[in-house]
NUTI-408893 format. One record per residue (C-alpha): residue number from 1; residue in three letters; x, y, z. Coordinates in pm, 1 decimal. Example, Ala and Ser with C-alpha at 12.3 -4.5 7.8 and 13.67 -1.06 7.14 Angstrom:
VODO i aa X Y Z
VODO 1 ALA 1230.0 -450.0 780.0
VODO 2 SER 1367.0 -106.0 714.0
END
This chain:
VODO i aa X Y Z
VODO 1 UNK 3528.8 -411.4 3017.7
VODO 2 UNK 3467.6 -746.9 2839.3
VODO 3 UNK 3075.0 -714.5 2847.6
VODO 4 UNK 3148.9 -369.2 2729.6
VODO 5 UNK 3324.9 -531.8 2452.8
VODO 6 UNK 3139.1 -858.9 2364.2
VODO 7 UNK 2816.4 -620.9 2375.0
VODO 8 UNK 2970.9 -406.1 2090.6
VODO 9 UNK 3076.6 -664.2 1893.0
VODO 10 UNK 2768.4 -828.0 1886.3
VODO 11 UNK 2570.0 -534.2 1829.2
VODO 12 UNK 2741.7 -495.5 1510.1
VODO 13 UNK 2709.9 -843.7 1354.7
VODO 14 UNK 2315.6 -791.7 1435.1
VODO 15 UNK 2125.6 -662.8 1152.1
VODO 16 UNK 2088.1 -316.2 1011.7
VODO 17 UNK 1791.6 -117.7 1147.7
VODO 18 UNK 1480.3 -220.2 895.8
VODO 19 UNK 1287.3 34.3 724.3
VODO 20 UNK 1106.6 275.7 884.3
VODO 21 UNK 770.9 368.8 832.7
VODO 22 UNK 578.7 695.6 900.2
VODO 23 UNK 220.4 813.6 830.7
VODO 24 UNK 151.3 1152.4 666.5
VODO 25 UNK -226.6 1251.3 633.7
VODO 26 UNK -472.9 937.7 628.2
VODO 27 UNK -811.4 1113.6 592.7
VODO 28 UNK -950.2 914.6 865.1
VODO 29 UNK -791.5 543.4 747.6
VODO 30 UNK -563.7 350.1 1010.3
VODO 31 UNK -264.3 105.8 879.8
VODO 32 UNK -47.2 -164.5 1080.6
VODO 33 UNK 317.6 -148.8 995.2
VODO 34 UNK 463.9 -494.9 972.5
VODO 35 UNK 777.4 -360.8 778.7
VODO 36 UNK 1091.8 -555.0 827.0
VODO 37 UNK 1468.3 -547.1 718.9
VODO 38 UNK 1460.7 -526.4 339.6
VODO 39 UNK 1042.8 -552.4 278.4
VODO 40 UNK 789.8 -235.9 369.1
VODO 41 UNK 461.1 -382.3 470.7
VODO 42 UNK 180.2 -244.2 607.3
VODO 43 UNK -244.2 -342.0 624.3
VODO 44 UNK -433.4 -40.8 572.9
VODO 45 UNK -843.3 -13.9 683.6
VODO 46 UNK -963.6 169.4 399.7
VODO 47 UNK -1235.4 373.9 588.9
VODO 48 UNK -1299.1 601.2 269.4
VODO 49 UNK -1157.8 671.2 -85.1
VODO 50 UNK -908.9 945.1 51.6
VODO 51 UNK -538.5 949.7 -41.4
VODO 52 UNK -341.3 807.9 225.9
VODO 53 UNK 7.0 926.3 249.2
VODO 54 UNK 338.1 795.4 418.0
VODO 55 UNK 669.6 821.6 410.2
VODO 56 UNK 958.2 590.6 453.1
VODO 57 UNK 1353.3 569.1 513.6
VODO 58 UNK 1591.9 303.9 515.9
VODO 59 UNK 1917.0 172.8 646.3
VODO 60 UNK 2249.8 189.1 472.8
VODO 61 UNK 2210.9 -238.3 462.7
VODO 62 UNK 1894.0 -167.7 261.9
VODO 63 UNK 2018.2 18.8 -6.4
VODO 64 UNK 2356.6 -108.2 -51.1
VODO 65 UNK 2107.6 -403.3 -104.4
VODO 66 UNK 1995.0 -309.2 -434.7
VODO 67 UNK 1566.8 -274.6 -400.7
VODO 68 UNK 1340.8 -324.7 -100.3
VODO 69 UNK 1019.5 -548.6 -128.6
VODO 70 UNK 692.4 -415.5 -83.8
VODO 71 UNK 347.9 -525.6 -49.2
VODO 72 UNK 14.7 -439.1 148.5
VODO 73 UNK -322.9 -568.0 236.5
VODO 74 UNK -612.6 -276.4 174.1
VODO 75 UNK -897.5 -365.8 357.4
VODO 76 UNK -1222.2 -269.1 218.8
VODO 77 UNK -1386.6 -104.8 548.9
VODO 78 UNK -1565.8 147.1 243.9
VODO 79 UNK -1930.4 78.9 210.4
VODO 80 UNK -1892.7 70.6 -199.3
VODO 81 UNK -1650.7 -215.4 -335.8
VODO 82 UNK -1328.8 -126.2 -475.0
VODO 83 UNK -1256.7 -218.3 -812.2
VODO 84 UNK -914.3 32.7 -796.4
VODO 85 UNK -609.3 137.4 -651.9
VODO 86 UNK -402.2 412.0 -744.9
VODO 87 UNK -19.9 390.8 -605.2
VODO 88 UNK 197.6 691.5 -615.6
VODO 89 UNK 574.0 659.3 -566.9
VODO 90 UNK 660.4 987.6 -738.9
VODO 91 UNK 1027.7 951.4 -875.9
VODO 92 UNK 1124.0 651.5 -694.5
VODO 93 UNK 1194.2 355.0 -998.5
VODO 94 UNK 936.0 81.1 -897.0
VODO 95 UNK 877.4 -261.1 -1024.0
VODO 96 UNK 520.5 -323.8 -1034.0
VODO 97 UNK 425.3 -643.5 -886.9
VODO 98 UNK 106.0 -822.2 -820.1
VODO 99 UNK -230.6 -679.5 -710.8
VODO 100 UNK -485.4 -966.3 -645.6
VODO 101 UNK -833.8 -1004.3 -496.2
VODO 102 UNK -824.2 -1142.8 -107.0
VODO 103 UNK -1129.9 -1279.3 -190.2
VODO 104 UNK -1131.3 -1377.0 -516.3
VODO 105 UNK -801.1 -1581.8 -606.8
VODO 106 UNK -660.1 -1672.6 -960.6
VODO 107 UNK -737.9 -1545.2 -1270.5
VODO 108 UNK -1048.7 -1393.1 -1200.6
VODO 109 UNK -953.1 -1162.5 -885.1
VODO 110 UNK -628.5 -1043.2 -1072.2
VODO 111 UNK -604.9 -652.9 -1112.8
VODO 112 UNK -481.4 -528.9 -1421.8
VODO 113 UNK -152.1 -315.6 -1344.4
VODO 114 UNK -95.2 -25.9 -1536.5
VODO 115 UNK 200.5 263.0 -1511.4
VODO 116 UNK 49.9 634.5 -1578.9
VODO 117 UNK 345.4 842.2 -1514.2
VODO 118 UNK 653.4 767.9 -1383.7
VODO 119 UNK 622.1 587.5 -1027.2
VODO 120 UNK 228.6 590.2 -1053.1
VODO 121 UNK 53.6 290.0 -1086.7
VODO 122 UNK -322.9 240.0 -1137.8
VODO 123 UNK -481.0 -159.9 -1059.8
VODO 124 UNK -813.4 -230.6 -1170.9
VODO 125 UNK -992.4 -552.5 -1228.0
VODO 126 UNK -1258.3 -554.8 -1491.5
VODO 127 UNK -1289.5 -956.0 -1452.6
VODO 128 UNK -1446.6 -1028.8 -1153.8
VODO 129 UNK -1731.1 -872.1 -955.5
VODO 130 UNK -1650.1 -598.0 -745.8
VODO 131 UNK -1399.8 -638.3 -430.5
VODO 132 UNK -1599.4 -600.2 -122.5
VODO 133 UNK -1321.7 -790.2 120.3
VODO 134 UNK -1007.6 -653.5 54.3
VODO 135 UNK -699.0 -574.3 -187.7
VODO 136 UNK -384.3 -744.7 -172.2
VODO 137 UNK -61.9 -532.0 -326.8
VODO 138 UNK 240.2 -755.1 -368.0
VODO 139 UNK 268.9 -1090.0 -175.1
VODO 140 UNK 155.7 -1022.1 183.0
VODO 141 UNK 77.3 -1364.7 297.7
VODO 142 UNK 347.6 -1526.1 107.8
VODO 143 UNK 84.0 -1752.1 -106.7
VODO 144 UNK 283.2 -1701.9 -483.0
VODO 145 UNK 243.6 -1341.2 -536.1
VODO 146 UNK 485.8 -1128.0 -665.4
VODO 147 UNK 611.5 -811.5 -441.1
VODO 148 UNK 656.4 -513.1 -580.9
VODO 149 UNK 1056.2 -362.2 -600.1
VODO 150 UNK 1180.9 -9.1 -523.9
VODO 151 UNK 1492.7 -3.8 -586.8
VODO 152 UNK 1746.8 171.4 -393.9
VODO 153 UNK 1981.0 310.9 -671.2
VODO 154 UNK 2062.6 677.5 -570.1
VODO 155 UNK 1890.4 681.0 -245.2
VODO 156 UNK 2010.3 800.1 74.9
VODO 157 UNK 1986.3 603.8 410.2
VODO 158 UNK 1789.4 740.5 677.6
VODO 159 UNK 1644.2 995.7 416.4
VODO 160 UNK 1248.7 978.9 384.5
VODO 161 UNK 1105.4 929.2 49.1
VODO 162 UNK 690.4 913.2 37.6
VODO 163 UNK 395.5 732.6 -118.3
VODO 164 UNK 79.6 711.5 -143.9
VODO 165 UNK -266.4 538.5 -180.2
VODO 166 UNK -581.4 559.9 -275.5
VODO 167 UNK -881.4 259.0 -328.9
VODO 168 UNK -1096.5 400.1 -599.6
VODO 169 UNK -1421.3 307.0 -527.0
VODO 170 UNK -1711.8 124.4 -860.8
VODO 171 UNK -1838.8 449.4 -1032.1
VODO 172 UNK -2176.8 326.8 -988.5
VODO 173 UNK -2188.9 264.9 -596.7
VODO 174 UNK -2090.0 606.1 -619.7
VODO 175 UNK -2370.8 700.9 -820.8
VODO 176 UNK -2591.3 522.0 -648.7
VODO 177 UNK -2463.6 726.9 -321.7
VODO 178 UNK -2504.7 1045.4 -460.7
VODO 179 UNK -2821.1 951.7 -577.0
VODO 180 UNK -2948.3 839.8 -262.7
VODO 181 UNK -2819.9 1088.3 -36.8
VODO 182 UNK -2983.2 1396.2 -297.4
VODO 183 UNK -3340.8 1205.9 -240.3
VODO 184 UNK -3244.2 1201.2 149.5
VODO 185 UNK -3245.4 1592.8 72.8
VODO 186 UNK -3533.1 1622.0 -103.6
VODO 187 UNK -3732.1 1431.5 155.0
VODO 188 UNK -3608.5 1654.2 455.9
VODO 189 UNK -3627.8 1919.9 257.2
VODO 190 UNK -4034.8 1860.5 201.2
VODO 191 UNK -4083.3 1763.0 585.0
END
């Protein structure tokens, strides 16, 4: 009876369960979740420009908390650089943090944040050449980046709220796709 009871009351001092993450459609990407009490993380291998979508709940610690932390590595597995991202949160109140080269630090690999409708962010950097390496959201590797906040004002533990992403690839590698893949129909089309 006294494990019983030592086993209970330490199971309630512990901490609250830490958010939870789940994966909607991913169009062929992969992620790693490395989400913790109070801060949803995750890497993504950006495999293609499609709109990744997840969802997410949290504890009854986490919101009585006030916001939860987020931030995310996009690796650029896409064979055209990514000079984008595009970050939906739909009506979830966000505080847009920092969106940085991982190659490219400073000045020059900082992405230019900008809201375009409420919860939906768009980060492009018009500075530096195009990111080939990856995209850091927020402050993944703790090196003096600023997270970015969703905060937890009217939310409902263990209720799942979504969000998505999207690396939006240089128009021109695009282009230059297209454009390469029309005179690969052309040729077959002549043999």
């Amino acid at each position: 009876m006294k494990k019983l009871l030592i086993a209970t009351l330490l199971s309630a001092s512990l901490p609250a369960m830490a958010v939870t993450l789940n994966a909607g459609d991913l169009q062929g990407n992969s992620f790693v979740d490395y989400s913790t009490d109070g801060l949803l993380a995750l890497d993504v291998n950006a495999l293609n420009t499609g709109v990744l979508t997840f969802s997410f709940s949290l504890s009854a610690s986490e919101i009585a908390a006030g916001s939860v932390a987020f931030n995310t590595v996009v690796n650029n597995y896409i064979p055209t650089g990514i000079p984008g991202l595009k970050l939906d949160f739909g009506s979830l109140a966000i505080t847009a943090g920092s969106v940085q080269s991982a190659f490219n630090s400073g000045a020059n690999g900082a992405y230019g944040v900008a809201a375009i409708g409420s919860g939906q962010y768009v980060a492009f950097n018009s500075k530096a050449p195009t990111e080939y390496f990856g995209v850091l959201v927020g402050d993944p590797y703790g090196g003096g980046l600023t997270d970015w906040s969703i905060s937890t004002s009217g939310l409902v533990a263990g209720q799942e709220y979504a969000f998505s992403l999207q690396a939006v690839p240089e128009p021109t590698s695009i282009a230059m796709l297209l454009a390469g893949l029309g005179l690969l129909g052309i040729v077959r089309r002549r043999a």
